[in-house]
N, C-alpha and C positions, 0 to 999 in steps of 0.2 A: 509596216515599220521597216526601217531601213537600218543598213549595219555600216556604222561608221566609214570600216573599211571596205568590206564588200558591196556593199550598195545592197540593195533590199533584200530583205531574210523572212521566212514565214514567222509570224506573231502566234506561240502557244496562250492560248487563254484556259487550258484547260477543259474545253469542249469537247477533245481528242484524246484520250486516254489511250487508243491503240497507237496513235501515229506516235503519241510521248514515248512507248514502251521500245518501238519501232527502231527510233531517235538513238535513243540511250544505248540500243545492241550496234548501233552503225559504230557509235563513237568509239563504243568499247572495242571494235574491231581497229586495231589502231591503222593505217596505210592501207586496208582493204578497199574500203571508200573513201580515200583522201581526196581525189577529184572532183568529186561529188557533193552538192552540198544537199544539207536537210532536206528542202524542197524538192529538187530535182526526184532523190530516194522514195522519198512518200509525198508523190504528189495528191493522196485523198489530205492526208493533213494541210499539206498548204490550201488545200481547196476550202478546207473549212474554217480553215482562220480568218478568212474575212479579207484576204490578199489576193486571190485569184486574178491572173492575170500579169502578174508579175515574176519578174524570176531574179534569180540572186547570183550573184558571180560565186565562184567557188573561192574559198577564205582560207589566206594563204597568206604566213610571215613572210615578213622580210626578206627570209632563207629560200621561200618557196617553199617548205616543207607544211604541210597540211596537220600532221600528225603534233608537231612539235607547236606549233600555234593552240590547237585544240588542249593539251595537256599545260601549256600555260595558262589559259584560262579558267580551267580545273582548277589550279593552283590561286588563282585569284586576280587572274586577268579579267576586269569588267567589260571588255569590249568597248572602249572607248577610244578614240581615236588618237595615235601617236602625238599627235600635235593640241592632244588636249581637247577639242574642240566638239562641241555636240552639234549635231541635228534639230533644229526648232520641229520638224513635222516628222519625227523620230518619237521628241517628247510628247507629242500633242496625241498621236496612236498610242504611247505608253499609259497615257492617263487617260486617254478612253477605253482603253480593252481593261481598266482596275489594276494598272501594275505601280510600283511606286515610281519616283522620279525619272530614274536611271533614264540612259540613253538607251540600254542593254537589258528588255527588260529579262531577259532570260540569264543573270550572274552566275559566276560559276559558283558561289555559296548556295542557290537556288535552288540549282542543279542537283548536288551533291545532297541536298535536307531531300529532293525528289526521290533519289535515290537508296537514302535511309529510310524513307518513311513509307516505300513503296507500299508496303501491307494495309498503311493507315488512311486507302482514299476510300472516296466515293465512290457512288455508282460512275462521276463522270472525272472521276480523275485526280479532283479537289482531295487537297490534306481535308480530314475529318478536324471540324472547329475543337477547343479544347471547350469541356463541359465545365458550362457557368455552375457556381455553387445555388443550390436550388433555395428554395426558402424554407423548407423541411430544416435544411444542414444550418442553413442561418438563428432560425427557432429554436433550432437544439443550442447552440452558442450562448444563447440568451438565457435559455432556463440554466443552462451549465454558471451564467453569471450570475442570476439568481441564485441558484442553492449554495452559494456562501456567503449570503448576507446571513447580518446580525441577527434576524429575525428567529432563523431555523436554530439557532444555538443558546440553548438554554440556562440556568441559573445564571445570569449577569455575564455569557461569554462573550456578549460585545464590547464589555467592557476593558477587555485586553485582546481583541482581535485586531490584528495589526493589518492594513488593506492592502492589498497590491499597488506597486511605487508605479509612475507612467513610465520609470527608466525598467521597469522589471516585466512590464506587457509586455506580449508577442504582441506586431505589426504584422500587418500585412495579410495577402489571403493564406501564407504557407504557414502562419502562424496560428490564423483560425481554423486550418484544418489538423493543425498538430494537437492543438487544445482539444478538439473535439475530437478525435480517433483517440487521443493517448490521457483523455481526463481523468481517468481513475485513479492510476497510479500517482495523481496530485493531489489525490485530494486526503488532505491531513486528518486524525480524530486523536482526541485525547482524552484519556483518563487521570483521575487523580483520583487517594484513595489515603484521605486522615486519619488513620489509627490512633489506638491506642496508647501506642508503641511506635510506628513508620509510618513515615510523611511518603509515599509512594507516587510520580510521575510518569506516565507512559507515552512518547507520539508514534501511531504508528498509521500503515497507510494499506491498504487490501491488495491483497496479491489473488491463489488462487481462492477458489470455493473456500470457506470455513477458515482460513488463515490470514495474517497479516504479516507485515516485515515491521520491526522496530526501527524507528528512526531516529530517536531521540528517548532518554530515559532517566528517570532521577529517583534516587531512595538516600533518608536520611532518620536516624532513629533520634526524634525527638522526644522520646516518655510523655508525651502529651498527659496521660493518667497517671504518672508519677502522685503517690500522695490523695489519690482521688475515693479509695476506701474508705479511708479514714475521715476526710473529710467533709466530703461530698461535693468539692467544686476541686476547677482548674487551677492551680497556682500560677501565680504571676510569673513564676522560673519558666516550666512549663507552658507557660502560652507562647511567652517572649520565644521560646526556642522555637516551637513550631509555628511561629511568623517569620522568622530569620528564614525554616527550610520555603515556607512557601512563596517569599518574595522570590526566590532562585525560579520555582516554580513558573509562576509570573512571569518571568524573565524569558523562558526560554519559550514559552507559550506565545506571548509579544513577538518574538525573534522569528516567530513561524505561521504562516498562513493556515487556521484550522478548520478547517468546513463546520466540525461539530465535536463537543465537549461534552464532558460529564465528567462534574468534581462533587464528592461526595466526602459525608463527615459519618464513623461509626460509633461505639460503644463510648469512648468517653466522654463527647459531645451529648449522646444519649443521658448520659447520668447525671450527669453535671448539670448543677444548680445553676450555675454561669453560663451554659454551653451555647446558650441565644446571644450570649450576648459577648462571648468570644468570635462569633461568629460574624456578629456587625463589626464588631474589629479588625476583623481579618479583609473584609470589604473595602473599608476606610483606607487601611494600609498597605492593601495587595494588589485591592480590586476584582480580586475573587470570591464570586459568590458560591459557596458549600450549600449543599446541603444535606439533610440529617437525613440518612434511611432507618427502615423499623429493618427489624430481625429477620423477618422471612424474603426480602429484598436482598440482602445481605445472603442471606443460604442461597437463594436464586442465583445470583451472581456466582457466586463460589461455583455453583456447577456449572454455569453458563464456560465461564474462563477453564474448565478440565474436560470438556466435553470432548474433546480430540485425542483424551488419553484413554475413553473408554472403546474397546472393541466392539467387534462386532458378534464375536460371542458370549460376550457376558451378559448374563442377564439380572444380575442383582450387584449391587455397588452399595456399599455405607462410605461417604464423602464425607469428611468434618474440615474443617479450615480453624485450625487453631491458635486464636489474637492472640493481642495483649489485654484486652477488659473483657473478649466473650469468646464462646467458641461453638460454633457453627457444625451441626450434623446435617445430612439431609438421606437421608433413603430413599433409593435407586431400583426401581424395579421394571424391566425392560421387555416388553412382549415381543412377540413376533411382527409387531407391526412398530418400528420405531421413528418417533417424531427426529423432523429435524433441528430441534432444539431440545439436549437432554433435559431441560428443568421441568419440559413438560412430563416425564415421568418421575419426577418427584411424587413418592408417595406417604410421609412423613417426614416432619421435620421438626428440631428443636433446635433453640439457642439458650447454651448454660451462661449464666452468670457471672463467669471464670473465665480467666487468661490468666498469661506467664507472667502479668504484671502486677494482678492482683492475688495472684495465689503466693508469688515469691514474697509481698508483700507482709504476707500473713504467718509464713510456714518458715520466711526466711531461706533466701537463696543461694548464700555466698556460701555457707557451711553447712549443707546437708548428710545429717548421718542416712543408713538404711532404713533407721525410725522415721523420723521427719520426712523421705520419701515417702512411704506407705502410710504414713498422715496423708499425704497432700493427695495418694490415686483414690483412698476413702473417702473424704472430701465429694471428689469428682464422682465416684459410683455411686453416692444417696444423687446429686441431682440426677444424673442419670435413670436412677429408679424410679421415678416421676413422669419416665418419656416411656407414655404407650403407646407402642409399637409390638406390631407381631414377629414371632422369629423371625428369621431369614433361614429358610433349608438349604442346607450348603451339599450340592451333588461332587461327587468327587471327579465330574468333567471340567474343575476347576473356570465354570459361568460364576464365579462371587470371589470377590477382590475388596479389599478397603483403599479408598484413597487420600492421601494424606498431602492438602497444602498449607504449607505455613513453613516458619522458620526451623520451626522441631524438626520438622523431618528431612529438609533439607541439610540441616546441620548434622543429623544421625548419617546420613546419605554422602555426606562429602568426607564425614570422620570414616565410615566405613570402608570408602576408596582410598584416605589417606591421599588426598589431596595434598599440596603444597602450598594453594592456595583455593580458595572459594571459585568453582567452573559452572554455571548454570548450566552451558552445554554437555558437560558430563552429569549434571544432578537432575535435570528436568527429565521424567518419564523412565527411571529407572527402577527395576524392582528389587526388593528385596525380602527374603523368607521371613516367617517366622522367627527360625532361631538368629537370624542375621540380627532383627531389630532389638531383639534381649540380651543379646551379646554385645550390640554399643549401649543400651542401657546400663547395664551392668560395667561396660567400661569408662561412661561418664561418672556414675554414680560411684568410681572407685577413685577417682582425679579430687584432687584440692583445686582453690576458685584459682591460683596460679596455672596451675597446671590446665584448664578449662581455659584462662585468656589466653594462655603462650598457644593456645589451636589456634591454625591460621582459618580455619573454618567457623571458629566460633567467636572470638575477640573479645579485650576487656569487655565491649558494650553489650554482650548475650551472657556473660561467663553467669551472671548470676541468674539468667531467666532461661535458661535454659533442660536444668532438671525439672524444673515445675512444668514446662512445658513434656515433658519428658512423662510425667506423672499424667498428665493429663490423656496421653496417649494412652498407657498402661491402661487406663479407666475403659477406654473406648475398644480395645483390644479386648479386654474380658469381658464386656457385654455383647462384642461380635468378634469369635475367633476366626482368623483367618490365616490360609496356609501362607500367602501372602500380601504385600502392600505394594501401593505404585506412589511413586514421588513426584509431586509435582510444583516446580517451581514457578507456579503463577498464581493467581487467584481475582479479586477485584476487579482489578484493573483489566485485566484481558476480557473477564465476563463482560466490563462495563462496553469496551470495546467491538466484541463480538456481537453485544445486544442491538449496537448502534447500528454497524454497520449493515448487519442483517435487513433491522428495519428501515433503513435508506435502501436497499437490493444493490448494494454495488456489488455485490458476485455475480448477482445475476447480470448487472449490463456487462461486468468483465467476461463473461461470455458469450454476449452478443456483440460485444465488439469485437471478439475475436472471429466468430464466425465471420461478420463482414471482412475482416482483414486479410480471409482465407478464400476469399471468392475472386 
């Protein structure tokens, strides 16, 4: 190959890795070898370019200066000749030794990527190719687009999965590899959770082991069981309300790409005469398909969703989750060997008949004397009397806690701290004594139903369910006294959550991903 200006120059193919190295220390020496060119310096490299026999005039600007030539083509001089004009048997050696077009096949952008990438050659000198995406990585893409089809998501959740837009794909390979390193943290689950009393919403997506991030959330107290004692079905007032919260529901579920679902319907769908056929309504006009859990599903969950609130030295827990139409015990008894899901140490369990919706119903909520309270916890201690179960031996290494989710005791919990306004992050997992929880009993049950709305903790909408719910405690407290309680503001919805994602293992690939990320 020949050089425009200088007339012939040895042709690097990468054959010579020593004579390249060689090269690069001459340049760098600026005026040491200006005289000289490549060839002349390392005549084994010209010998093995495939030039032998030729030699090159020393390459020299305008100025004469050797140095100053060389550092403009650094700069992005292609070695092409002043007048523009190429060599035909320049290019015809350029694109037999595999170099592109140029006249020049050695550019000084060439040069300079030689130079950055020196670490990343070959045994002969060659850039190391960049590594094609294998068919493993490709494989994995595919089931990744598989596991958010309709199919994997259950009670009618195709029916409001909303699909990925062609303007919202990643393109390209740097987008199939970002899907595939970083898939976890996309991928959506949702719980939904019909009470009795609240219409409950949760999207939330896996973070580390055993937790998730909230993404999106919605609660509305629709009384769904409003009236449902007395009569034994749903009222039209009541349905109508809790399809208004679940259209919103719907909405936000549609609005969100969900891997996998679980909407479930409790206690007053359970009782109700109507409750099948609320239910095809809510189909019709939602497009959400519920469905009914029994009781001990319902206890399972409740623990599933607090299992992060039990330590790791306790070894006995009474958990109740207290509705609006039932209320949920489960007993907790935890060996030395513990499972990674606490509901497997459930070892009794019951669900009363009673919530805050049907007790206040009955005992009357808005005006409760001290009488009428201690109506409503006798009540709750004959069902109670019915549930055999053996003690609980309470050591004074304080191993046995009750824990308490539901409204009640969140509401005892934020009255306690004297709140300004309702904080989950100050009420979720805090404890409080014995005498703590008797002293807001007693200072609820000393409030008129004004004085109970004007709490910013409790609102006109609980002012009246909230002693009952209050009683109901009482009940559960003198059949297991505890020095203290844990509050927790989740329940359902988290279980349902935690059950999912568990059995999909995304903790476990969020740590195998990170491993590889780490290597």
């Amino acid at each position: 190959m020949e050089d425009p200006e200088g007339g012939a120059k040895p042709q690097f193919d990468g054959a010579s890795a020593a004579g390249r190295r060689d090269g690069k220390k001459s340049r760098r020496r600026k005026g040491k070898r200006g005289g000289q060119s490549r060839s002349a310096a390392h005549p084994a490299s010209h010998e093995l370019s495939g030039n032998a026999g030729q030699s090159a005039r020393p390459i020299e600007d305008a100025a004469g200066n050797p140095a100053r030539k060389r550092k403009r083509r650094r700069r992005g001089g292609q070695g092409a000749a002043q007048d523009g004009s190429t060599h035909p048997q320049a290019m015809e050696q350029a694109a037999a030794a595999g170099h592109s077009g140029r006249a020049d096949g050695d550019s000084a952008p060439s040069r300079r990527n030689r130079r950055k990438h020196r670490g990343k050659r070959g045994l002969q000198g060659r850039p190391l190719a960049p590594a094609k995406p294998s068919l493993q990585r490709e494989s994995h893409v595919e089931q990744t687009a598989r596991s958010v089809e309709p199919r994997d998501q259950p009670n009618g959740a195709s029916a409001i999965r909303k699909g990925r837009s062609d303007g919202d794909a990643r393109s390209g390979r740097d987008g199939d590899r970002q899907a595939v390193e970083h898939a976890w943290p996309e991928e959506l689950y949702a719980a939904l959770d019909l009470g009795t009393n609240n219409c409950r919403l949760l999207i939330a997506q896996p973070t580390r082991p055993g937790q998730f991030r909230v993404v999106d959330a919605f609660s509305r107290i629709v009384r769904l069981g409003e009236g449902l004692a007395a009569s034994g079905r749903l009222s039209d007032e009541a349905m109508d309300r809790a399809i208004e919260a679940l259209r919103i529901c719907a909405s936000k579920l549609r609005n969100r790409e969900i891997r996998r679902m679980r909407l479930i319907a409790t206690e007053a769908c359970r009782q109700a005469i109507n409750g099948e056929e609320f239910l095809r309504r809510v189909v019709a006009e939602t497009g959400l398909a519920l469905e009914i859990i029994d009781r001990e599903t319902e206890a399972r969950l409740a623990v599933s969703g607090c299992s992060s609130l039990v330590g790791r030295e306790t070894r006995s827990v009474v958990l109740f989750d207290i509705g609006g139409g039932s209320s949920e015990i489960a007993v907790i008894r935890i060996g030395d060997n513990r499972f990674s899901r606490l509901a497997n140490h459930i070892t009794h369990w019951t669900s009363l008949p009673v919530g805050v919706v049907t007790l206040s119903e009955r005992h009357g909520g808005r005006d409760v004397t001290p009488e009428v309270f201690e109506g409503m916890v006798r009540e709750v201690e004959g069902m109670l009397g019915g549930f055999d179960c053996p003690e609980i031996e309470i050591a004074q290494t304080g191993d046995f806690h009750l824990i308490g989710t539901s409204g009640t005791v969140t509401t005892l919990a934020g009255v306690h701290l004297d709140l300004p306004r309702y904080d989950r992050r100050k009420v979720d997992g805090i404890w409080l004594s014995d005498g703590e929880v008797s002293a807001m009993q007693a200072k609820l049950l000393s409030w008129d139903f004004e004085s109970r709305a004007a709490n910013p903790c409790i609102g006109p909408d609980r002012a009246d369910l909230v002693l009952a719910g209050c009683a109901i405690l009482e009940a559960i407290r003198r059949r297991w006294p505890s020095p203290r309680m844990r509050v927790a503001d989740r329940g359902l919805r988290e279980g349902l959550l935690t059950d999912m994602m568990a059995d999909d293992g995304v903790w476990r690939r969020n740590r195998n991903r990170r491993g590889q990320r780490a290597k």
